[in-house]
C-alpha positions as CSV (number, residue, x, y, z in Angstrom):
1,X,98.3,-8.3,-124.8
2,X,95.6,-8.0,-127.4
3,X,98.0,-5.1,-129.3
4,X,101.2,-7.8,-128.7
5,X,103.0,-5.0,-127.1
6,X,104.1,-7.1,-124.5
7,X,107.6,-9.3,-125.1
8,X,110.2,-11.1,-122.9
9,X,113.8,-10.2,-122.7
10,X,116.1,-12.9,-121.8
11,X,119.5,-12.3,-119.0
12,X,122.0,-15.1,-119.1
13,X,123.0,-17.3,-116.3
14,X,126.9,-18.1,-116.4
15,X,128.7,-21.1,-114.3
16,X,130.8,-20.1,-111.7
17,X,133.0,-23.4,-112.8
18,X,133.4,-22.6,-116.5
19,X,132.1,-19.7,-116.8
20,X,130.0,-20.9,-119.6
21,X,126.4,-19.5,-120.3
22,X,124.2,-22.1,-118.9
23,X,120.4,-20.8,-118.6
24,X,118.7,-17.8,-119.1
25,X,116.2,-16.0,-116.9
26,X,112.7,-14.2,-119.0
27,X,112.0,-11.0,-118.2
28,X,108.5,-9.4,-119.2
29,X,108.8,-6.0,-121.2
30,X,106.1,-3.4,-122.1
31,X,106.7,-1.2,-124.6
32,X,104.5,1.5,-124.9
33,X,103.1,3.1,-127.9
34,X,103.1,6.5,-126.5
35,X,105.0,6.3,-123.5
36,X,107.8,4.1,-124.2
37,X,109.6,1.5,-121.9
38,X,107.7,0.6,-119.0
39,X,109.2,-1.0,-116.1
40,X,107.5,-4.0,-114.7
41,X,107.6,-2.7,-111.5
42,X,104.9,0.4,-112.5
43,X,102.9,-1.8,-114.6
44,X,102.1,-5.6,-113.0
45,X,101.0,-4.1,-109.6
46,X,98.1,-2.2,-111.7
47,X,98.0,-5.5,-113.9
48,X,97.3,-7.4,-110.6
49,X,95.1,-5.0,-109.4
50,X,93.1,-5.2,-112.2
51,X,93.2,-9.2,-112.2
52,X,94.7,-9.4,-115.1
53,X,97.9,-10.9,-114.1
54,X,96.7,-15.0,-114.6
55,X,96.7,-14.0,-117.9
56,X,100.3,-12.0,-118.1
57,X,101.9,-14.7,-116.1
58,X,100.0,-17.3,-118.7
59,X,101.4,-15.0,-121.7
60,X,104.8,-15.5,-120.0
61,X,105.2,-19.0,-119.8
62,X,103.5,-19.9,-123.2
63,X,106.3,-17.6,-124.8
64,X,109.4,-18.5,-122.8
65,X,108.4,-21.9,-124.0
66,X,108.1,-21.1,-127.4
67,X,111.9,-19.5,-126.9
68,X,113.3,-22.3,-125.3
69,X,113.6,-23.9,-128.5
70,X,116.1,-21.3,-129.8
71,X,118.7,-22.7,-126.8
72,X,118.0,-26.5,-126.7
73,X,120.9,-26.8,-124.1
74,X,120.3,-23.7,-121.3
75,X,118.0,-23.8,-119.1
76,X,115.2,-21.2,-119.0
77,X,113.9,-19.7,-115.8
78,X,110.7,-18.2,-115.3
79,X,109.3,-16.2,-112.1
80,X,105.8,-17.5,-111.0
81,X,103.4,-14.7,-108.6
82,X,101.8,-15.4,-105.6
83,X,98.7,-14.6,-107.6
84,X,98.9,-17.7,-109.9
85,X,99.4,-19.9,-106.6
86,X,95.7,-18.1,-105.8
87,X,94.0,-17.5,-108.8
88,X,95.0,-20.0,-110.9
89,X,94.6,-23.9,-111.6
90,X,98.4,-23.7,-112.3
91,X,99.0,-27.3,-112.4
92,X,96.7,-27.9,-114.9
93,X,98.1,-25.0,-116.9
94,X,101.5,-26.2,-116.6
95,X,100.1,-29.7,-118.1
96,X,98.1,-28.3,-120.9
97,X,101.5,-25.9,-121.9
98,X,104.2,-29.1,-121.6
99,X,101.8,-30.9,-124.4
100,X,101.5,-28.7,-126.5
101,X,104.9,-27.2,-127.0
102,X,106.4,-30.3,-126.9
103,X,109.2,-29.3,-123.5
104,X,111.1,-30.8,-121.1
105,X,110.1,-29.6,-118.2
106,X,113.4,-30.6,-116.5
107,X,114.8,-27.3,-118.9
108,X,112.6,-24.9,-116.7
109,X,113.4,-23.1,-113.3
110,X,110.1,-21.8,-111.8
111,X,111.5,-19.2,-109.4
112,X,108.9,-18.4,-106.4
113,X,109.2,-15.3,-103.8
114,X,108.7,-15.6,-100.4
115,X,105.5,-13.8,-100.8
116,X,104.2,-17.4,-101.8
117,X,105.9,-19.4,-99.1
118,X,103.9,-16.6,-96.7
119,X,100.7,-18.2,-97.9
120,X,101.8,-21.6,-97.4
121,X,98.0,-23.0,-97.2
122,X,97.7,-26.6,-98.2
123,X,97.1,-25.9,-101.6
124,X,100.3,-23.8,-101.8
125,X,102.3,-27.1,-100.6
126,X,100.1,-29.2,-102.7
127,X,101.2,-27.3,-106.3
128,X,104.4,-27.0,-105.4
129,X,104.9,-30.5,-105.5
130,X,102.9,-31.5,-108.6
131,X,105.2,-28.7,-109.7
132,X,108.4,-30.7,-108.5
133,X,106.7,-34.5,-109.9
134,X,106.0,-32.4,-113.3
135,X,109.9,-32.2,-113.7
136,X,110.3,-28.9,-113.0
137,X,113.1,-27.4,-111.1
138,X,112.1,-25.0,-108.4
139,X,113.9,-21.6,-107.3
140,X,113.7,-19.3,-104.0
141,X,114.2,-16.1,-105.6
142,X,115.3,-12.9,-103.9
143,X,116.4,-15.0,-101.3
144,X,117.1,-12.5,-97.9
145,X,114.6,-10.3,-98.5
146,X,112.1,-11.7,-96.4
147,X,111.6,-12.7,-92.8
148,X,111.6,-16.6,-92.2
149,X,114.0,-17.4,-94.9
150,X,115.8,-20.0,-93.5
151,X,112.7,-21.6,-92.7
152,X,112.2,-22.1,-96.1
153,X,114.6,-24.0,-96.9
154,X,113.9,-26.3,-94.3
155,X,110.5,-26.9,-94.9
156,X,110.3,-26.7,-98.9
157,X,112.5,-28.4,-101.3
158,X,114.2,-26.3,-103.7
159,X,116.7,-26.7,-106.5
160,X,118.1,-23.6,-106.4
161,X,118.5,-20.3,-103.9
162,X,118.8,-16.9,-105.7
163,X,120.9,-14.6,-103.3
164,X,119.0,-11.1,-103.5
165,X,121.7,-8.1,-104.9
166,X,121.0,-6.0,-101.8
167,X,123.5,-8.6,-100.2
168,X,126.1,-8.5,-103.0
169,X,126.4,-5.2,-103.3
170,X,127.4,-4.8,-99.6
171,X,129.9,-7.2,-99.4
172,X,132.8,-4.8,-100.3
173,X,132.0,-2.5,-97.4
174,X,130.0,-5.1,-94.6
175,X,132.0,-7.4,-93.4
176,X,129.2,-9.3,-91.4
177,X,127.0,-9.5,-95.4
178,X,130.3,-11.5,-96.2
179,X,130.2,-13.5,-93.3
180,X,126.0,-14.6,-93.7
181,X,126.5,-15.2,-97.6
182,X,129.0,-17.9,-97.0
183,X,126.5,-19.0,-94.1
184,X,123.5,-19.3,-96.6
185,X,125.9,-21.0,-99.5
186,X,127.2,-23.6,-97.0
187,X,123.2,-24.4,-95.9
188,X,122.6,-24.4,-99.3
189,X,124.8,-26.6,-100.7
190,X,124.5,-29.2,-97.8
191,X,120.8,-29.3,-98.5
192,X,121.9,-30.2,-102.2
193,X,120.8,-26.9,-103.7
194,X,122.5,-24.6,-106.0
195,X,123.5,-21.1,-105.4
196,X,122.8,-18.3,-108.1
197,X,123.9,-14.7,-107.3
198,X,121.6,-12.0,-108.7
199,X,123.0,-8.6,-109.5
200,X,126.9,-9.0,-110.6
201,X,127.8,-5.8,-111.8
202,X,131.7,-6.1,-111.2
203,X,134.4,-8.4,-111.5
204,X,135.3,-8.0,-107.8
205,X,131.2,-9.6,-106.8
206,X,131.9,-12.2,-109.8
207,X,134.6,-13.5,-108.1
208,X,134.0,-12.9,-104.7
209,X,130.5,-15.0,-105.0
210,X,132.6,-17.4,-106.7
211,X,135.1,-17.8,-103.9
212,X,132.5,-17.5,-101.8
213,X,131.4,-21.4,-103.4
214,X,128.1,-19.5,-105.4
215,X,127.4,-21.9,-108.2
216,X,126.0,-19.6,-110.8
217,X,126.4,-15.9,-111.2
218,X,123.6,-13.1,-112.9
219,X,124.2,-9.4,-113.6
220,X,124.8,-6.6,-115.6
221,X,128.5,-7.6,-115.5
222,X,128.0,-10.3,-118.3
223,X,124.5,-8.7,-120.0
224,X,121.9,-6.9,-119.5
225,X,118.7,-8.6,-120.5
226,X,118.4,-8.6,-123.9
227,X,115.7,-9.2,-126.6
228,X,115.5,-12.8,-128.0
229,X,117.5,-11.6,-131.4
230,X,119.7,-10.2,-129.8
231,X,120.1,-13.0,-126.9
232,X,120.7,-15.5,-130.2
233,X,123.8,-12.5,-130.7
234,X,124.9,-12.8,-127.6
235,X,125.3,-16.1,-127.1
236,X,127.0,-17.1,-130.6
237,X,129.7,-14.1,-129.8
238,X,129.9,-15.1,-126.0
239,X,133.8,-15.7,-124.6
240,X,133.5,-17.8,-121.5
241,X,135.1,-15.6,-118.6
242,X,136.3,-16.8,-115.4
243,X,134.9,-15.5,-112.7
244,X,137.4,-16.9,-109.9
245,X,140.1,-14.5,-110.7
246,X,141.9,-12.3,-107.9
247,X,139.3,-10.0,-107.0
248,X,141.7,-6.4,-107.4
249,X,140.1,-3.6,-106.5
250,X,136.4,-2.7,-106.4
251,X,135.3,-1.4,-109.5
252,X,132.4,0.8,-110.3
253,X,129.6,-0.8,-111.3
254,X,128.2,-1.2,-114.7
255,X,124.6,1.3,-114.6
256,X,121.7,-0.3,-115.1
257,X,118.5,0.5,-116.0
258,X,117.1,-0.9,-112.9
259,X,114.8,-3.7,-115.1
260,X,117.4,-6.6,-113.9
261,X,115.1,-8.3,-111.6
């Protein structure tokens, strides 16, 4: 942080309706003077260890609000950790950052891992809705992952379920991973929620989530995340597809660098 090494790449969110670009999800980068690319995965567990991740997760926000006024009209999601639920007066925070950079907090999706909903003191259900009276919307990210998930969704109000990509990318060879996907989107939707499927990395998983009534798709299939420059690039050049096209054969899927999530 002190050396700015740190910066936030940005992976677009595309409507299953119009196929249209209609958020963007911030993803926190490191690169490292001598080492390179580090993946967030090796880095904010030592970062948390070292409680340093209030600050990160500060760092984040701050910037992806500064961003947000680059895309007046997308939405811009950003992952909250259990820690800042412990550690941190986070509704304060979130307060302090609306004033002074001037956003609509309506604009941003505060995605939250079952990790938090495991904790679910009275604190935990107190924050989460100053979060939700604040304006923002609220996501259940990696949604499957866990244990009690459909007890979530019963018990906390969400605007949006993120279906994890350990599902999707089964559902050309499981039949059952077909079968509870269409079970989660039809709880979902009755609860009034939308349905965003992570990890799209062929047209055949675009279009089956699509079919499958998914509301929003995310994935190496449309982008990778990209810096904000190039984000700006991406979405001046972008050609709406459709994603509810006959879904042909399985194709191989585009390689990632394993930084999508």
């Amino acid at each position: 942080m002190e050396h700015q090494e740190f910066d936030l790449h940005y992976q677009p969110v595309i409507s299953c309706s119009t196929g249209k670009v209609v958020g963007v999800e911030a993803l926190l980068r490191w690169h490292h003077p001598l080492y390179g690319s580090m993946p967030p995965a090796e880095f904010i567990p030592v970062a948390e260890n070292a409680g340093l991740l209030p600050a990160i997760g500060e760092w984040v926000l701050e910037r992806a609000m500064t961003d947000a006024k680059l895309w007046p009209e997308l939405e811009i999601a950003v992952n909250l950790s259990p820690v800042q639920f412990r550690h941190v007066d986070l509704e304060s925070m979130l307060r302090r950052l609306i004033v002074k950079h001037a956003v609509d907090p309506g604009r941003f999706v505060l995605e939250i891992t079952e990790g938090v909903l495991l904790e679910a003191t009275d604190r935990v259900n107190t924050v989460l809705d100053a979060i939700r009276d604040m304006g923002f919307r609220t996501a259940l990210d990696d949604f499957g992952t866990g244990y009690s998930s459909l007890s979530y969704l019963c018990n906390f109000q969400f605007d949006k379920i993120k279906i994890d990509r350990s599902f999707i990318s089964s559902i050309s060879r499981v039949d059952t991973t077909k079968t509870i996907i269409k079970s989660v989107v039809t709880l979902g939707r009755g609860l009034g929620m939308d349905i965003v499927a992570e990890g799209i990395e062929t047209p055949y998983e675009a279009s089956m989530m699509t079919r499958f009534g998914c509301t929003e798709l995310q994935g190496f299939y449309f982008a990778r995340p990209l810096p904000v420059e190039e984000m700006v690039k991406f979405l001046e050049t972008y050609e709406p597809r459709n994603p509810d096209q006959e879904p042909g054969s399985l194709q191989q899927p585009i390689a990632g660098d394993g930084l999508a999530g």
